[in-house]
Every structure is written in C-alpha cells, then in structure tokens.
N, C-alpha and C positions, 0 to 999 in steps of 0.2 A: 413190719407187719407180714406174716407168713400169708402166703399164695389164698390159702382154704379161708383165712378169716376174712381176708379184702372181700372175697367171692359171698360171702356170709352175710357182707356190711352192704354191697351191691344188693345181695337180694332183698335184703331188708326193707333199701331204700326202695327197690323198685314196688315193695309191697303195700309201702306206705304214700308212694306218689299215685299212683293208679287211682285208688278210688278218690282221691281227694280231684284228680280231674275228670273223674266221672261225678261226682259230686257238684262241679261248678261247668259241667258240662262242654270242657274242654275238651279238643278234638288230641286224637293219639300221633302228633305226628313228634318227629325228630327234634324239632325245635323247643315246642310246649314241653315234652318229655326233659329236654334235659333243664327248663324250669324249674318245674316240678321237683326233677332230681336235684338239683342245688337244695333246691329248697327245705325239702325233708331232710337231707342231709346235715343242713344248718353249720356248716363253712363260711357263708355268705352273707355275712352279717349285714350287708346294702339291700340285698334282692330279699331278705326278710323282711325288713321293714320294710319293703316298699310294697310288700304282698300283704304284709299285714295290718298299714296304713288302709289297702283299699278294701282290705275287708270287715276293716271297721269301720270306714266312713260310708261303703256302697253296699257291706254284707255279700256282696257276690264279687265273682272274677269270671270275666266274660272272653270267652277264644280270645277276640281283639285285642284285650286286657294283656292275654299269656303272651300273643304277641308284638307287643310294645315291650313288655319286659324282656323277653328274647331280645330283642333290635337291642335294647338298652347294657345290659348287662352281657352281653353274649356277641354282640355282633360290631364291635365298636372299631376295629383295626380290620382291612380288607388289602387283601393282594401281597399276604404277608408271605407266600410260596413267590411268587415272582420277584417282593423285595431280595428273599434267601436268596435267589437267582442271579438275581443282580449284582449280589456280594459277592459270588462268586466269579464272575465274570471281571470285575473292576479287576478281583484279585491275581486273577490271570493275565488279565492286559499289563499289571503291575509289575507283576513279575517277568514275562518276556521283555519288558522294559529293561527294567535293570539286568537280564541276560545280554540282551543284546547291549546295551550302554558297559558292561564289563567285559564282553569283546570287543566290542571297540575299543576299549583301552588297553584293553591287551594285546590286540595287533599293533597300537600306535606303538607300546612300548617295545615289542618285538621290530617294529619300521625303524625306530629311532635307533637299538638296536646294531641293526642290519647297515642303516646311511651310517655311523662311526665308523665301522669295519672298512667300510668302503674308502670313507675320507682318510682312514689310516693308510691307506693304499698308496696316498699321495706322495712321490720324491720329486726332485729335484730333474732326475735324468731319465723320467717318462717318457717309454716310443708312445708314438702314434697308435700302436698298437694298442698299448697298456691303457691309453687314454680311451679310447675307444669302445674297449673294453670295463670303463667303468663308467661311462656315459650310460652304455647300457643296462648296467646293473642300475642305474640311477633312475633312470626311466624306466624298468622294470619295476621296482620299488615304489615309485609314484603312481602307476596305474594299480598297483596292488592296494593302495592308499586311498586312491579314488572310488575304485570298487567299491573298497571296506566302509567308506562316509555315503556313499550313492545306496547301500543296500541300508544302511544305520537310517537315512533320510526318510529313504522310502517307508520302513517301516514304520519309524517314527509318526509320519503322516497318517497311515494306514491306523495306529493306535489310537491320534488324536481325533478319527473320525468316527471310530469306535466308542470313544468317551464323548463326545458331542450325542451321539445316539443314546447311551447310558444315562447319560445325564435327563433326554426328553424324556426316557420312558420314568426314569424315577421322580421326575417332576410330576409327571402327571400319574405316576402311582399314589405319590402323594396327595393329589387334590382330589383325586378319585377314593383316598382313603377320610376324608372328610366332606364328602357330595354322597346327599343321599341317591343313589340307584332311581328311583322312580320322577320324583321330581326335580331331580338335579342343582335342590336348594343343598344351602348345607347343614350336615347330618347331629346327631347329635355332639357329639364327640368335639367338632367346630363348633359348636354352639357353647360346649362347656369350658372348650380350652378361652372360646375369647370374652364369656363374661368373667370368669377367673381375672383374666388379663386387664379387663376396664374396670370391674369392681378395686382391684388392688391399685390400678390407679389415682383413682377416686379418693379411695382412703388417702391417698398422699396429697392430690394437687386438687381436691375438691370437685372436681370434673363430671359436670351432670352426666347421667346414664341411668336409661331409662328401659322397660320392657314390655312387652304385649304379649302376653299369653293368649291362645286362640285356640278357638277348636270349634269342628263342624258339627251342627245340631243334627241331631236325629240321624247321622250317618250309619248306623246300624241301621236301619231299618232298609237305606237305598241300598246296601249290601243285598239283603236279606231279600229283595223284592227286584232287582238289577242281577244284582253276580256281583261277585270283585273286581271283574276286569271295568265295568263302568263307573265303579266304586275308583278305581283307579283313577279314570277320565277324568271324575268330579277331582280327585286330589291333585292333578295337574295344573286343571283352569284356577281351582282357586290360592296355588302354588304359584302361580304368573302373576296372580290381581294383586297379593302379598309383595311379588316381588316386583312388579310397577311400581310401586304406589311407594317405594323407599328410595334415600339417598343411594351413592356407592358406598359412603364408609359404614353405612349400617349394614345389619348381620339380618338375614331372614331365614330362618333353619324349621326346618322337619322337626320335633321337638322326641316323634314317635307316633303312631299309629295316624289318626287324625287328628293327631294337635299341633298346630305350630306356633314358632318363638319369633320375637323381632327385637334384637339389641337395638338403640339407638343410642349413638354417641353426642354428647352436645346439644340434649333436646331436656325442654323442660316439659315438668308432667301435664300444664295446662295442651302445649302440641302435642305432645304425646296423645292423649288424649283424643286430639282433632284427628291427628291421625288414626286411632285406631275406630275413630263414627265412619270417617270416610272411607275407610276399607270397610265396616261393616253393611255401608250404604252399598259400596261397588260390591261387594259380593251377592247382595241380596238382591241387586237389580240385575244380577246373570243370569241368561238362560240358559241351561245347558241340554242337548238333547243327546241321547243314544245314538252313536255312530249308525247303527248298523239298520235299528228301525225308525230312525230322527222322531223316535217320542219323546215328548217333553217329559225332565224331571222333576217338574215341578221349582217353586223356590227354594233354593240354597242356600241356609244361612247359618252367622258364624257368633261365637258367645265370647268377649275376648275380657280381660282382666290387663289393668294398664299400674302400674307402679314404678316410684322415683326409688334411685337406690337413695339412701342415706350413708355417709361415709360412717365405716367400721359397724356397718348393722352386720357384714359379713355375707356370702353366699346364699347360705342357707336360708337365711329369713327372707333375703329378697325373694326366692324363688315359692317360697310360701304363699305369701301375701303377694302374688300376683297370683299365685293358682288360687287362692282364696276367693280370691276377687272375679276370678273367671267363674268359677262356682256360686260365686251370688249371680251373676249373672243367669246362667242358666237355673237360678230358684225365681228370679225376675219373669222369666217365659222366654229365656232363649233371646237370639236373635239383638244383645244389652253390651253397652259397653258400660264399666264398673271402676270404679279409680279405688285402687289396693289402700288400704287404712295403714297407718305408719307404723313402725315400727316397735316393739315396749321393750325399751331401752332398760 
C-alpha cells in the first residue's frame, strides 16, 4: 500500500470513529480512540462483535463500556519493553559465557602445549642447572594456569548471580503480566488462559468446574457522584471479600471494568451456588466509607450468575450462560444470585 493511500485509509477511519463516540458519549482519550479505531476499521473481527453484542443487547456504549474493551482487546500482555530487555541481557551474559569458556580452552591447549615442550627437555645427563631451569618454567606455567581457572571462576560466579537476578525479575514480570494493576487479582488474560486449561480438562477426565460471573450494582453512578479514585476504593474492598471467601486452587480475576470472575475447581453447582449467596451477603453487609471525608457509601452490592461447565459444551457457551444468568439477575433487582440454565446441546 503506497505512503498517500494508508494516510487516506487513517483519515477515513478517523472520520468515522469520532462521531460514533460522540454519539455514545465516549470521552476522546488515547485508549477509547484506538477502540473506536479498530473498530471502524473492521480488522478485528472479536472487538466487533463484542461492540456490537452490547449495542444490541444495551443500545448504548457507555465510557466504562469503551474501557473494558480497551483493558480486553488492547491491554492483555504488560512489561513487554522490559521482557525485550531481558532478552537481551541473557543474550549477553550468554555470550561472554562462552568467550570466556573458549579461552579458557585455549590457554589450556596452549598450557598443554607449552608443559610437552618442557618435558621434551628431559635427558638423561641433566645439570642442576638445566633442572632448575625447567622447575621454573613448570611453575611459571602452573601459575599462568591458575590465574586462567581463578579469573574463568570468578567470572563464572559473577554470571550465575547475574541469571539468578534475571531469572526474579522475569518471574515476576511474568505474574505481573497476568495481575490486574489495581486489585492485584488476576487479570483477564489469567482468567482466560486457565479456564481454557480446566474446561479442556473437563472434557477429558470429567472434572467438575464451575464459575461466578459478578458485577457491582449501580457502580456508575458511585463513579459519577464519588470520582474514580473512590470508585477504585469500592473495587479493592470488594476484590479482597472475593478473594477471602475462595480456596488457593480456585481463580478469582478482574474479568474487566467492574465485573469479576471466580473459577472453581472441583466444586459442584449446588456450592457453587452457596458460595456465590455468601459473597453476596458479605459484600452487601460492607460498609465502606470515603478515605478522605469518612462518608458513608451507602450499601454495596453485587449481581452474580453461577454455572456448571458441561463437558464438550466448549468455552464459549460456558461464558454465555453465566453472563446470561448474571443478567437475569440484575432484571431480578440487582443485589440476586441466579443458577445459568444448561446448555442446548
């Protein structure tokens, strides 16, 4: 594609995203924009349907909305400049590696070398002298040797403390790449790699696995009438009461904006269930007040959807038929836990 026509296809788009989030009354920042721009573009055959899912089921697309799709489709891998960083770094500790492990071997072969020459020296009618003289050379040779393994050592060490470091920080670049930032549950991304992983087990060895879709009532409004930054607070506290209220081996994730997810391994849908009343009871019996003027926010409550996977019903229908069910929920009046209807096979 020539320079003028890209430039053509850019403006295009940009002409045709603008009003449509003036339209749905999206804010113009960096993020929503490049939405928008996927969007109209129509490349992005996921972030299509997912825009045009909510604007046939809601009729509208709400900032919140633009950014949950950003988070989703835009923001899923983090700290991918430092990963770079990191690869370049191994690769350098890698290579002085083997520099210095190929002189070393090349002084040894050059030492080995040098001691024949020397033992060639050897006769029968050796003065004292001669002898003397090649003691020296022998001991000169062996501290050269010494040198050569004591500086190989050193460095060597010096490497392997190097990759010990490497090693933490990629570690925790890692789990930092799947931990949402604000609640320090995990993100979506963790959420998708590990129902993939127990759904496809499931299908094999039968293995109950279950899910709670959740999301906070009327949270736009505590925005709208708080700020984000309290908005935030509420997403914390009820981010901890989520993540109490589980085993270790279950998954408790951010799902996006204010909804969150809870894998549960090995739990049948009647617990499931209980657990998702008693996180709705613990949620709604929290008080949380405003750091800064300790006003009360009133009650906090959560609208959750609970469903059994079915083996081979596949991903996609599970994740349905638990939003479905979270959605009856909030046609109930909010504040409802809702058991997902099964699958049609």
């Amino acid at each position: 594609m020539e320079y003028s026509e890209y430039q053509d296809k850019a403006a295009e788009y940009m002409r045709l995203a603008i009003p449509l989030m003036r339209k749905y009354g999206i804010a113009m920042t960096p993020a929503n924009y490049a939405v928008w721009y996927e969007y109209v573009a129509g490349k992005n055959g996921a972030l299509i349907d997912a825009v045009d899912q909510q604007l046939e089921s809601e009729h509208q697309l709400s900032d919140s909305d633009s950014r949950k799709l950003y988070e989703r489709f835009f923001d899923r891998e983090k700290d991918q400049a430092a990963l770079v960083e990191m690869r370049q770094d191994i690769r350098r500790i890698l290579t002085e590696v083997l520099t210095f492990l190929a002189s070393g071997a090349v002084a040894s072969e050059k030492s080995n070398h040098r001691l024949q020459e020397v033992i060639a020296k050897f006769h029968p009618d050796m003065s004292r002298t001669e002898m003397h003289s090649i003691v020296d050379e022998v001991l000169s040779e062996a501290k050269l040797v010494a040198s050569s393994s004591e500086i190989l050592t050193e460095r060597l060490s010096s490497v392997s403390s190097e990759m010990r470091e490497l090693k933490k920080d990629l570690d925790e670049a890692k789990r930092e790449a799947k931990t949402d930032t604000l609640t320090k549950l995990a993100n979506r991304k963790a959420f998708d790699d590990m129902l993939l992983k127990l759904t496809r087990e499931s299908d094999k060895s039968g293995v109950e696995v279950c899910l709670i879709f959740s999301d906070l009532d009327m949270f736009k409004t505590i925005n709208d009438t708080h700020g984000h930054l309290v908005g935030d607070q509420v997403l914390k506290v009820v981010a901890n009461t989520l993540k109490d209220a589980v085993k270790g081996r279950d998954l408790v994730a951010r799902y996006g904006g204010e909804e969150f997810a809870i894998i549960l391994l090995n739990t049948s849908l009647q617990n499931a269930k209980k657990l998702a009343e008693n996180i709705r009871i613990d949620v709604a019996s929290t008080r949380v007040q405003r750091k800064d003027t300790q006003q009360s926010l009133g009650k906090i409550t959560l609208s959750l959807g609970v469903a059994h996977y079915f083996p081979s019903e596949g991903v996609e229908s599970f994740l349905q038929r638990a939003d479905r069910a979270l959605y009856m929920s909030k046609r109930k009046g909010r504040n409802a836990v809702t058991e997902a209807q099964p699958p049609v096979i």
